[in-house]
C-alpha positions in Angstrom: 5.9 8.3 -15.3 9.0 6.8 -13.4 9.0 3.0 -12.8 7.7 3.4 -9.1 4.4 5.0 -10.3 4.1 1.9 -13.2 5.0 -0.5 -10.2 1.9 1.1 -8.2 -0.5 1.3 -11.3 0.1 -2.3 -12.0 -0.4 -3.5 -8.6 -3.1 -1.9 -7.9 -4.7 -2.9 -11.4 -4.4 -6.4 -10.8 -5.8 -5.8 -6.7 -9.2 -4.0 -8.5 -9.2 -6.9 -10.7 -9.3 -9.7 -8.3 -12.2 -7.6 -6.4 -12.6 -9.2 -3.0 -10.5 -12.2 -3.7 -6.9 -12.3 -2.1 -3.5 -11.6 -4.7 -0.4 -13.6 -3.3 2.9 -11.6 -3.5 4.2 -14.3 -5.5 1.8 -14.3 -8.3 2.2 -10.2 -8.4 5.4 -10.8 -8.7 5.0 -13.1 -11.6 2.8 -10.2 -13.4 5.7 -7.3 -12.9 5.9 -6.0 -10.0 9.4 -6.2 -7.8 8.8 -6.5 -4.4 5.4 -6.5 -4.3 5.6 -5.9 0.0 7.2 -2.8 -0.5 5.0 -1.7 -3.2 1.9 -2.3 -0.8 3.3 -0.8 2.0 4.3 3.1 -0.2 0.4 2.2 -1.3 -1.0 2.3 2.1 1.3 5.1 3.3 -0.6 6.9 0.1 -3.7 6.3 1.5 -5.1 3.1 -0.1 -6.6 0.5 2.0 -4.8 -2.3 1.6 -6.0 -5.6 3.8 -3.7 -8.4 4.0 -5.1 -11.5 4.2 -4.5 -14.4 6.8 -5.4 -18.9 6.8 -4.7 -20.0 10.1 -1.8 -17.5 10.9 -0.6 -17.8 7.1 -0.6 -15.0 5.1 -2.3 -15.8 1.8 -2.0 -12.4 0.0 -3.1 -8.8 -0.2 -6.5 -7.0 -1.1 -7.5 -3.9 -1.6 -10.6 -2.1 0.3 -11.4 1.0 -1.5 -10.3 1.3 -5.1 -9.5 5.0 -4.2 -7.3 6.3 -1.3 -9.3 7.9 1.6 -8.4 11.5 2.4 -5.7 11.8 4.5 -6.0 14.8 7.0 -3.1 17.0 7.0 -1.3 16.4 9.8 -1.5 19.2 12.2 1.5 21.5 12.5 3.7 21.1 16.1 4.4 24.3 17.8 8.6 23.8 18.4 9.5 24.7 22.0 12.5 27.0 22.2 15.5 24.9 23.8 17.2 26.7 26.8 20.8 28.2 25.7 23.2 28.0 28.4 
């Protein structure tokens, strides 16, 4: 397990944990996990709904959604146009 996937694992122990309840990045931070932003955002790019959370234009902190990642579709393959060679 490389220290990415026990950066994820934690975070998103401690986001099941609080339930519907926000988690500031600070107090992640505090409990392990560096930059918890980034951490969220390789989350959410995984598939995990991730909400953050917002007081008057203030962003309080992150929840998650779904405690499992939806199913991403594969993403359909482009046909490549052959470029004119002069």
């Amino acid at each position: 397990m490389t220290l990415a996937d026990t950066q994820h694992q934690r975070l998103l122990e401690r986001l099941r944990q609080a339930g519907d309840q926000p988690v500031a990045f600070a107090e992640l931070h505090a409990g392990g996990i560096d930059f918890p932003a980034t951490v969220v955002s390789e989350l959410q790019l995984n598939g995990y709904a991730i909400e953050r959370v917002y007081d008057h234009r203030r962003l309080v902190g992150v929840r998650l959604l779904h405690p499992e990642p939806r199913e991403t579709p594969a993403a359909p393959r482009r046909r490549r146009r052959p470029w004119p060679h002069r």
